[in-house]
Every structure is written in structure tokens, then in C-alpha cells.
N, C-alpha and C positions, 0 to 999 in steps of 0.2 A: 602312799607312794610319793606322794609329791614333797613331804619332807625330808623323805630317804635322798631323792634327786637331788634338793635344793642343797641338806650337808653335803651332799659332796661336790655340788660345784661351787660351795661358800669354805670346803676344807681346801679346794686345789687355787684360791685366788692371790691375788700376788701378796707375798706379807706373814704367807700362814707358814710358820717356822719350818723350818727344814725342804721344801717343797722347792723342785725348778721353778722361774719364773715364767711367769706368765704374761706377755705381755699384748692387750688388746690392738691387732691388726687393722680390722676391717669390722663393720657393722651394716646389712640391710636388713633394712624393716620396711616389710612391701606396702607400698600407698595403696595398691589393688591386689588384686589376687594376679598366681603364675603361676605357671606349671613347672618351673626350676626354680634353681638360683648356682649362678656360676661367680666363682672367686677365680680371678687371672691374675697373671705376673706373676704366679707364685715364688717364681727362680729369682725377684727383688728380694728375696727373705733372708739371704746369706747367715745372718747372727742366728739362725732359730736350727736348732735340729727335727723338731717334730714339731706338725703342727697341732691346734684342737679346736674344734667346731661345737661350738654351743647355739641351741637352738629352742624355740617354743612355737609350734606350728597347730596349725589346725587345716583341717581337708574340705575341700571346695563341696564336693560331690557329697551329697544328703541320703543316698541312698545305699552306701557299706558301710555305713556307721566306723569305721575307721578308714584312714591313710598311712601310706607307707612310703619311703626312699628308698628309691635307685640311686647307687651314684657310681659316676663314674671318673674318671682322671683322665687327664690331657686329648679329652675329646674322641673318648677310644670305645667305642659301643659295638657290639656284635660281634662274633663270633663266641671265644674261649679265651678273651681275657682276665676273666676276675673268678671268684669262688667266696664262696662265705658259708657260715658257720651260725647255727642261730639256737639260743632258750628259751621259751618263750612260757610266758606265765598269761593264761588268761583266767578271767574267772576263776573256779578249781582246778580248772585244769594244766598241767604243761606237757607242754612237746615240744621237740625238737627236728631241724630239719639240717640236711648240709646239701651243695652242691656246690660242682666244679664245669669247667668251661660255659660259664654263662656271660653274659652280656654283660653284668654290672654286679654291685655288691648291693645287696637287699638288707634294709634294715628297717626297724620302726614300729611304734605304732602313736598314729597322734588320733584325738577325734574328729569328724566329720561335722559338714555346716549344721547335717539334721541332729545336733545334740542341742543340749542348752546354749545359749548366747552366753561368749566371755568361758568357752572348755577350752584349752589349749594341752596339748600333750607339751612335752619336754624332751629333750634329751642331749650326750654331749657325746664327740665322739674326739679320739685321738687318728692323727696322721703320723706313723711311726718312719722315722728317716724319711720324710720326704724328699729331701734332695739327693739321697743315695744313687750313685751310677753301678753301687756293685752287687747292690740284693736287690727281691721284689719289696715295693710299696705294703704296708698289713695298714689295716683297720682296724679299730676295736671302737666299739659303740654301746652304750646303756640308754634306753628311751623305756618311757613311760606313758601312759596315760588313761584318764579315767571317764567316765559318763554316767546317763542312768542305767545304760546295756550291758555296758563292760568296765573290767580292770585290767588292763596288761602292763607286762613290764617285759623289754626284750632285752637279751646280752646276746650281741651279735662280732663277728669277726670278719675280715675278709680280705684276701689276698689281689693284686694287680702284679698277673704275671708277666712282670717290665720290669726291668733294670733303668726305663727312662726315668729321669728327675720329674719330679711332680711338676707343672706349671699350671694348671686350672684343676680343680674342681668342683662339680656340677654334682647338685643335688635334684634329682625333680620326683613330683609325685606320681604315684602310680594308678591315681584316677585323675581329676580333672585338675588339681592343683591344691594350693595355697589361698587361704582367705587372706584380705588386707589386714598388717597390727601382725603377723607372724613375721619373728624375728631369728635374723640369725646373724652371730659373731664368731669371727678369724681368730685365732688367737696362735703369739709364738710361742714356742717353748726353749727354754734355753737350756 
């Protein structure tokens, strides 16, 4: 899994023929663990039409052997904003799930603290027209990750039913957080 992820975020880097640019934004790499991570200013981004979030996380909480993300856009949580779409490969098995008016777009799967020391999931997601004032916000996301329990790989979608311009996005997890050394980078696209 994790050479399938690495070619495609070493085919989409700045240089690689034919491909928009890509040009690195912003980088946190948490000193401690957290239960988000928010990128702001995003409307400073003028040159970029999409954005793309690349990431390597691993989950705080030792006892679901996996972590996942919520995220959300311009600080907008609850009700019937957002919707998503999801693949999901674990073990042998897959399935799939969709739902609409929910709270945030759900994606992911990285490992949890109770795995081996040094497991980090992966994964990279695009922000399509983020600045747009005249469609909704889409997502599209590929994440992976592996341990002695499990193998997943998610292909996940999801809508923000806004015409507003993106200006933050918040990532958080959906148990206790983020261990310290999980990374994650902004990136524009041109």
C-alpha cells in the first residue's frame, strides 16, 4: 500500500512532466499530539485554483486500532453542510458507505498509538476550486494504512454545500487525536 501512495505523491510533485504545479504552502508537524489541525488565510492563496493536503498521521487513542478525519471548511460544523462518499478496502473485505446532510466530510484510515512504534498511515487529499463563489467546495481523498491488525485503503469524496470561498480548513480526529512527528502539508495548485 504504501508504495502505491508514495508513486503517486512522487508522480504529482513539482517537475514531473506534464502535471500542474504544485507548489508547497504551508507545513505542521505536531511537537505534541492534537485533536486538529487548521490551515487559515486560505483567500491569501489568489495564484492557486485547487488546493492539496498531503498528510502522514498516526491516532492518539490505543484502543480502535485505527483513526479517522473529520474535516470541515470555514469553521462550519453541524447541521447539513457537507456529504461524502467512501471505498473502503480492509483486510478482504470492502464496502462502501455514502451519506448527506452531515456535519463534516469523513475520511481515512491511519493507525492508532496501540500499533507498532514508528506505523503512520498516509494519505493526500485534493481541494477542487477552493476559491470558487459560484459552485460547492468537492473533496477527493486517497488514504492508506497498515499494522499487525489491519490493511485499509480509503477513496473517499465529499461535497460543502457553500458557494462560500474556502478560508480555513480543519482537520481533526475522530478519537482522541494525533501523536507528536504526524505531518501534514498545504500545497497550491496551479
Amino acid at each position: 500500500m504504501s508504495f502505491v501512495l508514495l508513486g503517486i505523491l512522487n508522480s504529482q510533485a513539482a517537475g514531473a512532466g506534464g502535471l500542474a504545479a504544485y507548489d508547497l504552502l504551508e507545513t505542521q508537524t505536531l511537537a505534541s499530539s492534537a485533536s486538529s489541525v487548521t490551515f487559515t488565510g486560505l483567500d491569501s492563496y489568489t495564484d492557486y485554483k485547487h488546493l492539496q493536503i498531503r498528510y502522514t498521521l498516526r491516532g492518539v487513542d490505543n484502543s480502535a486500532n485505527l483513526d479517522l478525519i473529520k474535516w470541515t471548511f470555514n469553521s462550519t460544523s453541524g447541521g447539513s453542510a457537507y456529504a461524502y462518499h467512501r471505498l473502503r478496502g480492509y483486510n478482504s473485505t470492502v464496502s462502501s458507505s455514502a451519506s448527506s446532510s452531515e456535519s463534516y466530510i469523513y475520511s481515512g484510515v491511519f493507525p492508532d498509538d496501540g500499533q507498532p512504534a514508528g506505523m503512520f498511515g498516509a494519505g493526500v487529499a485534493d481541494i477542487l476550486d477552493f476559491s470558487s463563489t459560484s459552485k460547492n467546495t468537492t473533496l477527493r481523498s486517497f488514504e492508506g494504512g497498515i499494522s499487525p491488525s489491519f490493511t485499509s485503503v480509503y477513496f473517499s469524496s465529499g461535497l460543502y454545500n457553500s458557494t462560500d470561498a474556502i478560508t480555513s480548513i480543519t482537520m481533526t480526529s475522530t478519537y482522541s487525536g494525533w501523536v507528536a512527528n504526524s505531518r501534514i502539508s498545504l500545497y497550491g495548485v496551479k
